[in-house]
BASEMAR-415634 format. One record per residue (C-alpha): residue in three letters; x, y, z. Coordinates in steps of 0.2 Angstrom, whole numbers, padded with zeros to 4 digits, always signed. Layout:
ALAXYZ;...
END
This chain:
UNK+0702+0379+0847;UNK+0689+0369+0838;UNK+0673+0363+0847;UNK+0665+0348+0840;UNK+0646+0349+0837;UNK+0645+0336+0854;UNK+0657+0349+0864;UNK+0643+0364+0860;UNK+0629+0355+0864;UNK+0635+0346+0882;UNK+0641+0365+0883;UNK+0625+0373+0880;UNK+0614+0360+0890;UNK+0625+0364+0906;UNK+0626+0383+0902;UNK+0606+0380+0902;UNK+0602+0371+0916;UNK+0613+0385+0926;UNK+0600+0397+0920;UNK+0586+0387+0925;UNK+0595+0385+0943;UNK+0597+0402+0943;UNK+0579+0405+0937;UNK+0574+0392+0951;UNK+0583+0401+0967;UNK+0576+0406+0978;UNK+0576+0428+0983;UNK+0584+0431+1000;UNK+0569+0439+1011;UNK+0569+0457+1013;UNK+0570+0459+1032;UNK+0554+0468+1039;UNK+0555+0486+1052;UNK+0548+0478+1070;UNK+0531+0485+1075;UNK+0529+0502+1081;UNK+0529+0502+1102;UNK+0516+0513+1108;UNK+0527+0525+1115;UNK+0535+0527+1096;UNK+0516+0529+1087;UNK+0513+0547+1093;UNK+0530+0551+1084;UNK+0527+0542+1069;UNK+0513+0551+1064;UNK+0520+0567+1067;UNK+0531+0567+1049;UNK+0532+0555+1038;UNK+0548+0549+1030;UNK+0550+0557+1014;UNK+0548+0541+1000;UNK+0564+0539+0990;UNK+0565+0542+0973;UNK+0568+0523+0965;UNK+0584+0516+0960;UNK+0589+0517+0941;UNK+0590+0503+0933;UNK+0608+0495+0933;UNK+0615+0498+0915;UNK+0618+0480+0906;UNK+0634+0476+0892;UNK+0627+0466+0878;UNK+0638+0458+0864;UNK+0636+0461+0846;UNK+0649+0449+0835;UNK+0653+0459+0820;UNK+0665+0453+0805;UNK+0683+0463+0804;UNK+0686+0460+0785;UNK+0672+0468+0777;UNK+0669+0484+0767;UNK+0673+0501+0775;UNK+0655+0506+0771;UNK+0647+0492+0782;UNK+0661+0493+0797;UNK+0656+0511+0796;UNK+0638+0509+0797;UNK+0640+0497+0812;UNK+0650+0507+0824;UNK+0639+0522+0819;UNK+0621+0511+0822;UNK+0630+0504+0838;UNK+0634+0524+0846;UNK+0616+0532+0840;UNK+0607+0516+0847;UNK+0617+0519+0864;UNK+0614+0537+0864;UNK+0593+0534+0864;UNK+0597+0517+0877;UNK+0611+0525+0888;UNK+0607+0509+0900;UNK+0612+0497+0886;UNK+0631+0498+0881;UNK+0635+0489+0865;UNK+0649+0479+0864;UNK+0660+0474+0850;UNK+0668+0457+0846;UNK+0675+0458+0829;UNK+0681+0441+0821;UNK+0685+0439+0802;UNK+0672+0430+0790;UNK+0680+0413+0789;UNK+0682+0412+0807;UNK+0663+0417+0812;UNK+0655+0401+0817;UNK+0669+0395+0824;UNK+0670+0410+0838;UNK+0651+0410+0838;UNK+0653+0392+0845;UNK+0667+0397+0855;UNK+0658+0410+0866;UNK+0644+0398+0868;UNK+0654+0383+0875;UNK+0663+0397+0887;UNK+0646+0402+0893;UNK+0644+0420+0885;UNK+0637+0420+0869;UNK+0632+0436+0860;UNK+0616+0442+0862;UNK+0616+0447+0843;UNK+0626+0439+0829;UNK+0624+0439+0808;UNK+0622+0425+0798;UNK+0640+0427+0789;UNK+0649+0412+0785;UNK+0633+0404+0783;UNK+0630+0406+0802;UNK+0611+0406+0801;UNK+0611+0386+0795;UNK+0627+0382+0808;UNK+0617+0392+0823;UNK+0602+0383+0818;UNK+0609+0365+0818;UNK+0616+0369+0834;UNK+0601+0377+0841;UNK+0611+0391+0847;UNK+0599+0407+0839;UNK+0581+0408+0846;UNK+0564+0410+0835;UNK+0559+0431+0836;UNK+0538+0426+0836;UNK+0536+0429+0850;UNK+0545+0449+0849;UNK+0537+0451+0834;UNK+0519+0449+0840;UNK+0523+0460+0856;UNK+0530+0473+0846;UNK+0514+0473+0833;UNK+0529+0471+0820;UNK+0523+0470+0802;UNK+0535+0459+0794;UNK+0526+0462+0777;UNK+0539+0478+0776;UNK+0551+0466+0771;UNK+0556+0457+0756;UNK+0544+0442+0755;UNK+0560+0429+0749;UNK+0571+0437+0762;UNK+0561+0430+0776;UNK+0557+0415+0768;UNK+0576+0413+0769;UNK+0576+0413+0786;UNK+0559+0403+0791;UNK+0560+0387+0797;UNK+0547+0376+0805;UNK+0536+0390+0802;UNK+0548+0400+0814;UNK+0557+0415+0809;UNK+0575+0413+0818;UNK+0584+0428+0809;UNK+0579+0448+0804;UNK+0584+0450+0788;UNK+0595+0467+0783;UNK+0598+0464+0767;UNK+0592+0456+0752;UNK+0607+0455+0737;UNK+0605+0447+0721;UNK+0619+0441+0708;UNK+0620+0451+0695;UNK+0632+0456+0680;UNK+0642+0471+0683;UNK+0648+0479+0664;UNK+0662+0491+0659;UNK+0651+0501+0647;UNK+0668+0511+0639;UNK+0674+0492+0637;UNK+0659+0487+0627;UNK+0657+0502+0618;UNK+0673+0502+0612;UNK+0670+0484+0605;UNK+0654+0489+0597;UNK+0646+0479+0609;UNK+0627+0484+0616;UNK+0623+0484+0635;UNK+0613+0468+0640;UNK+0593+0469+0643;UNK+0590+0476+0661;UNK+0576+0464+0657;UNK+0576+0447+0667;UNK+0565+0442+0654;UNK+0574+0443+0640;UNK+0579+0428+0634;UNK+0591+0432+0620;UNK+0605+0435+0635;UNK+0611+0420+0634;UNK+0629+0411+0641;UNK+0629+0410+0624;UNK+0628+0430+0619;UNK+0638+0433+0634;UNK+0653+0421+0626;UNK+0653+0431+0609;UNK+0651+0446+0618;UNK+0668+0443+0626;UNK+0679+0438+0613;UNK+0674+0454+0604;UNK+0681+0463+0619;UNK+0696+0453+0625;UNK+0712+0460+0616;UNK+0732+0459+0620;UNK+0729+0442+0630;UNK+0748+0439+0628;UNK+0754+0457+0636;UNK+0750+0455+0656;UNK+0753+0477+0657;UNK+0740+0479+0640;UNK+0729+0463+0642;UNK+0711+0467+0641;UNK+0698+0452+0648;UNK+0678+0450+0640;UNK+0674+0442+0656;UNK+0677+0435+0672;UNK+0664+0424+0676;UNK+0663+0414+0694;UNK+0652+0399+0698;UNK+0647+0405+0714;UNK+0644+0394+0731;UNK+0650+0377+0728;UNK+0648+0376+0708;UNK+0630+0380+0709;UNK+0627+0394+0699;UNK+0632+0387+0684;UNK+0623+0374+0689;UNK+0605+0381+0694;UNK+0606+0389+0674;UNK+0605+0371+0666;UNK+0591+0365+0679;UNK+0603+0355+0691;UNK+0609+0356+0708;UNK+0625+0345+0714;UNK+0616+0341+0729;UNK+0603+0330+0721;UNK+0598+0322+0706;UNK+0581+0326+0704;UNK+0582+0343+0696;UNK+0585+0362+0702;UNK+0589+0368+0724;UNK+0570+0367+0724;UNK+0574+0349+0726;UNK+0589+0351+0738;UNK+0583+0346+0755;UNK+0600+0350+0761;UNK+0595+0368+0760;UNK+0580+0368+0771;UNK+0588+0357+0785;UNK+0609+0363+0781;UNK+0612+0346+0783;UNK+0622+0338+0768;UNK+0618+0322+0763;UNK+0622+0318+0743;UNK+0633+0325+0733;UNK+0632+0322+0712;UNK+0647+0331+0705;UNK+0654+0318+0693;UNK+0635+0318+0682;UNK+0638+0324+0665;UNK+0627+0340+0667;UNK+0641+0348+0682;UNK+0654+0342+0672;UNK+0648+0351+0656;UNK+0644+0364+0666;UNK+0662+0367+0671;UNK+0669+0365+0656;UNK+0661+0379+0650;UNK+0669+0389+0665;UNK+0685+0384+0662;UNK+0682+0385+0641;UNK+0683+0403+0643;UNK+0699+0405+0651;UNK+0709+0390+0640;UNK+0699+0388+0625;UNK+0691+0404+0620;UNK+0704+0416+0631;UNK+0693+0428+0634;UNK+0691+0424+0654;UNK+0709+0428+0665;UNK+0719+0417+0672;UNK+0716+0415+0690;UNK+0736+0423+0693;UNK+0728+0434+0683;UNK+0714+0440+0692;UNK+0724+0438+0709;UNK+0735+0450+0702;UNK+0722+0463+0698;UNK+0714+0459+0715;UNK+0729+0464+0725;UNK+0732+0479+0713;UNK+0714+0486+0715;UNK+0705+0476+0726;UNK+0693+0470+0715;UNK+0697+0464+0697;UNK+0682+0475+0689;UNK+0689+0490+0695;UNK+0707+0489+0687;UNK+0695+0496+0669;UNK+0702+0480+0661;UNK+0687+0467+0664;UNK+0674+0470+0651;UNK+0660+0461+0662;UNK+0658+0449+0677;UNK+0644+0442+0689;UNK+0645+0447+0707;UNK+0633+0451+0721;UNK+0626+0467+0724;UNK+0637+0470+0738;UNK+0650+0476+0726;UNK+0641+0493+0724;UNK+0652+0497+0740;UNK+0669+0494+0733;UNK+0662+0506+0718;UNK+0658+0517+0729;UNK+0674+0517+0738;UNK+0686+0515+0721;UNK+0674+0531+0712;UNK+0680+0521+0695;UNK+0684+0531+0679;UNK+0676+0519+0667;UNK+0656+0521+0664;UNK+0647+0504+0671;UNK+0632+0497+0672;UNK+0622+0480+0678;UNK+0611+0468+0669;UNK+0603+0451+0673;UNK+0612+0434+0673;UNK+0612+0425+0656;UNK+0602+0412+0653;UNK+0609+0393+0653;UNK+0606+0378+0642;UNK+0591+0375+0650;UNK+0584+0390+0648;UNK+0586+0394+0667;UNK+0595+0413+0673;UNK+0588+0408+0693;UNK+0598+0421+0704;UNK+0608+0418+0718;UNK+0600+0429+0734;UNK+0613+0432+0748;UNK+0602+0435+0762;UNK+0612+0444+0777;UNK+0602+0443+0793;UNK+0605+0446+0811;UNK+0599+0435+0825;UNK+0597+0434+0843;UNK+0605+0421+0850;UNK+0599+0407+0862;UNK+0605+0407+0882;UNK+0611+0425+0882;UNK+0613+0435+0897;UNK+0599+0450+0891;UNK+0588+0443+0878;UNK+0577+0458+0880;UNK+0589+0471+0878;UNK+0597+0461+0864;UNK+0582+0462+0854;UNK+0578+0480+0858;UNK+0596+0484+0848;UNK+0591+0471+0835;UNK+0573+0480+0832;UNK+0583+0497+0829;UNK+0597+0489+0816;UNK+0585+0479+0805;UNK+0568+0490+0806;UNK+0572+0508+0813;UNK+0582+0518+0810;UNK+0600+0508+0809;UNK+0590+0500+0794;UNK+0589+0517+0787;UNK+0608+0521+0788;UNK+0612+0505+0781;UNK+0602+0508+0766;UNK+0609+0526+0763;UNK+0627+0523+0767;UNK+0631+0504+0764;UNK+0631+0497+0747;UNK+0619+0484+0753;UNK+0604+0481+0744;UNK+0591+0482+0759;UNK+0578+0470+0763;UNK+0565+0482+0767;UNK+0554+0487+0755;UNK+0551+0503+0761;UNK+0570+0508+0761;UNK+0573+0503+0740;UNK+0571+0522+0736;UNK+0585+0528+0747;UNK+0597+0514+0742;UNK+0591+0518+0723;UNK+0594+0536+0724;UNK+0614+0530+0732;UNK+0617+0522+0717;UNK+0610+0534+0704;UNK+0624+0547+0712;UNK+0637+0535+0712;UNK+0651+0542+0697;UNK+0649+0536+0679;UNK+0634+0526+0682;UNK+0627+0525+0667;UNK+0610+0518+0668;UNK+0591+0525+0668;UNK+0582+0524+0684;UNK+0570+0513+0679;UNK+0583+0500+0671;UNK+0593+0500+0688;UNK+0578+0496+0698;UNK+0572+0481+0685;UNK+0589+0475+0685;UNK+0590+0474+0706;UNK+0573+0469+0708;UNK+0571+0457+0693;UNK+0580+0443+0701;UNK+0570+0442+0718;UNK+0554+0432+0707;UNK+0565+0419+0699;UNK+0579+0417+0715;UNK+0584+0406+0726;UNK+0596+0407+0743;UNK+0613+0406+0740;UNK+0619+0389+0750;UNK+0631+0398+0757;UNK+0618+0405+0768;UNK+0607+0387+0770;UNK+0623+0376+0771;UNK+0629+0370+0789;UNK+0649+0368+0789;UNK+0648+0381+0774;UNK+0667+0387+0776;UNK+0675+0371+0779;UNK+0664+0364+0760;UNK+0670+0383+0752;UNK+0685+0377+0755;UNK+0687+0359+0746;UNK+0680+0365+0733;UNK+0692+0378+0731;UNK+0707+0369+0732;UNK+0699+0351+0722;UNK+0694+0366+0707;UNK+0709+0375+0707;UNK+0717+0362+0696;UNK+0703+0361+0682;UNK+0704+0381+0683;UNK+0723+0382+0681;UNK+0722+0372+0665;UNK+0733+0356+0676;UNK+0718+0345+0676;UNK+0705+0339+0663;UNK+0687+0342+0670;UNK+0681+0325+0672;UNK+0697+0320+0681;UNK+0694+0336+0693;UNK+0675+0333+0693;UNK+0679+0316+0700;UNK+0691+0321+0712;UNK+0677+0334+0718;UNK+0664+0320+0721;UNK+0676+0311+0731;UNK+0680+0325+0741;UNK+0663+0329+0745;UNK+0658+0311+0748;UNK+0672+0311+0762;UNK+0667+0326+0771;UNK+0649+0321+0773;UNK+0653+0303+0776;UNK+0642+0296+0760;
END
């Protein structure tokens, strides 16, 4: 069942005012003992009654929607975060309502037009800028002040992600930059050095990346021996590739410093069809046709089904993804050596990093507000903050915890990196980031999809890319009425 954005808000208004009906009513009196008669005073002062101990307080259920298809690591984490928490609140029982990624804001919504929304809920499937729009999460000031909170703990850009109207709506847990993921046996075996962990270095370019792969990629033609230099993606929407040539396809001003659609998640323009996206693209889908050093995506469907992830099969030789893959390493234990370095830089000179910001909130009109933020206090600053850090894969947002997920990954087989390198390669891309617009974007999962299905020809080799860029702008243009 689908709710409009007009169902949600009549439903919340009306789930509102019951509260403030509720909030109105008033108590029914407490009847009051009749006064003593005379004859009853002499033995009331004989003994008194002895007082009664008071009435414990009634235990309350709150709701905590969690996503199903997710990493082992991180389903672990929550069912172990939600028992410890309930063993130090024995009068708050934790519930569970598990829904899958792309389905998230849709049961979110869902709960609220039936009158029991979740007292805490994550901003997956971009849920932070849908919950926001809607006004369904409520600003967490007001908890903070109480509670003395120093929020300086935490990743200055994570909070930023998360700030609005100088509010902060949302708790970040985690804080994950891009990065590229390398098979060092791969590249050693093609006499190919490991990238800078320097973010600053600027001779890791798309450039050196490109001839980095075609002296990698081998036995293309063999699908049981093929061999890939890299498998790059373009991220949220085409906009990685974008950010690193100093554009955005959301305006046409310059970079997603100029995107007002990621500070209100309301789209609005759309600039696909200008010749900076579509020479972007064509660089994306050069390296699969043209320079073959990129897979096929049946190829890379193949390997995913196989393994999981395509990195993992040992035959990818590099390829950008988010941090969170540290848990399907960790999971997988591979055989080859690997590493991680920064994004190359583009044209422009640009290597900004994509931040997926994962957050939790507490949501507006639930039944124990107080309760819900007690649990979301212990996840994202005590000590459910601390198992995520040490068992996730998650690069955590507070500061304070980097140590613990560094010394994670330094244990992790055939990691083949310094200390010091892994810890400017995850940090480095925090100065120069910028929030993913999956995590900004209202109606994320319905944009995710259009422009997977209106790529998938240019990416397939069916469509030439300014054909396909065009029939991207038109797609976009009709989903945001422009």
């Amino acid at each position: 069942m689908k709710f409009s954005r007009r169902d949600f808000l009549k439903a919340s208004v009306l789930a509102g005012a019951g509260a403030a009906l509720a909030a109105c009513a008033q108590p029914t009196p407490t009847p009051q003992p009749a006064a003593p008669q005379p004859a009853a005073q002499a033995e009331a002062t004989k003994a008194p009654e002895p007082t009664k101990a008071p009435a414990k307080a009634a235990p309350v259920t709150i709701t905590y929607l969690v996503r199903t298809d997710i990493q082992p690591t991180l389903i672990k984490w929550g069912e172990q975060t939600v028992e410890e928490f309930q063993k130090l609140n024995p009068n708050i029982k934790v519930e569970l309502v598990g829904v899958p990624w792309g389905d998230y804001n849709a049961k979110l919504l869902a709960m609220y037009a039936a009158g029991t929304p979740p007292e805490v809920a994550a901003n997956y499937a971009a849920g932070f800028a849908t919950f926001y729009a809607n006004k369904a999460i409520t600003p967490l000031d007001s908890y903070i002040k109480a509670d003395n909170i120093d929020l300086s703990v935490i990743e200055k850009a994570a909070i930023d992600s998360v700030t609005r109207d100088g509010k902060l709506w949302a708790l970040p847990l985690a804080h994950q930059p891009v990065v590229v993921f390398y098979n060092k046996d791969l590249l050693d075996a093609a006499g190919v050095k490991p990238p800078s962990p320097d973010w600053g270095d600027k001779s890791w370019t798309e450039d050196a990346l490109t001839q980095a792969a075609q002296k990698i990629a081998k036995d293309l033609d063999d699908p049981k021996k093929a061999q890939w230099g890299v498998a790059y993606n373009e991220y949220h929407l085409g906009t990685l590739i974008a950010w690193s040539r100093g554009i955005d396809p959301f305006n046409d001003q310059g970079g997603p410093e100029k995107t007002e659609a990621y500070k209100t998640g309301k789209l609005t323009a759309v600039y696909y069809d200008r010749p900076e996206m579509i020479g972007a693209m064509q660089w994306l889908v050069d390296l699969t046709h043209k320079l073959k050093v990129a897979p096929r995506p049946s190829d890379t469907d193949a390997l995913n089904q196989a393994v999981g992830w395509s990195f993992l099969s040992g035959r990818v030789g590099m390829t950008n993804e988010g941090t969170w893959r540290l848990g399907d390493i960790f999971k997988a234990n591979p055989a080859f050596k690997w590493g991680m370095a920064p994004l190359p830089y583009g044209p422009a000179g640009l290597n900004t990093c994509q931040l997926f910001n994962d957050s939790w909130m507490l949501t507006a009109n639930c039944r124990y507000p107080n309760e819900g933020w007690k649990f979301l206090k212990y996840v994202g600053l005590e000590a459910g903050a601390k198992m995520y850090a040490e068992s996730t894969g998650f690069f955590p947002a507070k500061k304070d915890l980097y140590n613990i997920f560094f010394d994670s990954i330094i244990k992790a087989p055939n990691f083949s990196m310094t200390r010091e390198d892994m810890i400017k390669v995850l940090t480095g891309g925090f100065a120069n980031g910028f929030p993913a617009p999956g995590k900004t974007l209202d109606r994320f999962p319905e944009l995710n999809t259009a422009w997977n299905q209106t790529t998938a020809p240019m990416k397939n080799g069916e469509v030439a890319v300014p054909e396909g860029m065009k029939a991207v702008q038109a797609k976009f243009k009709s989903l945001i009425g422009a």
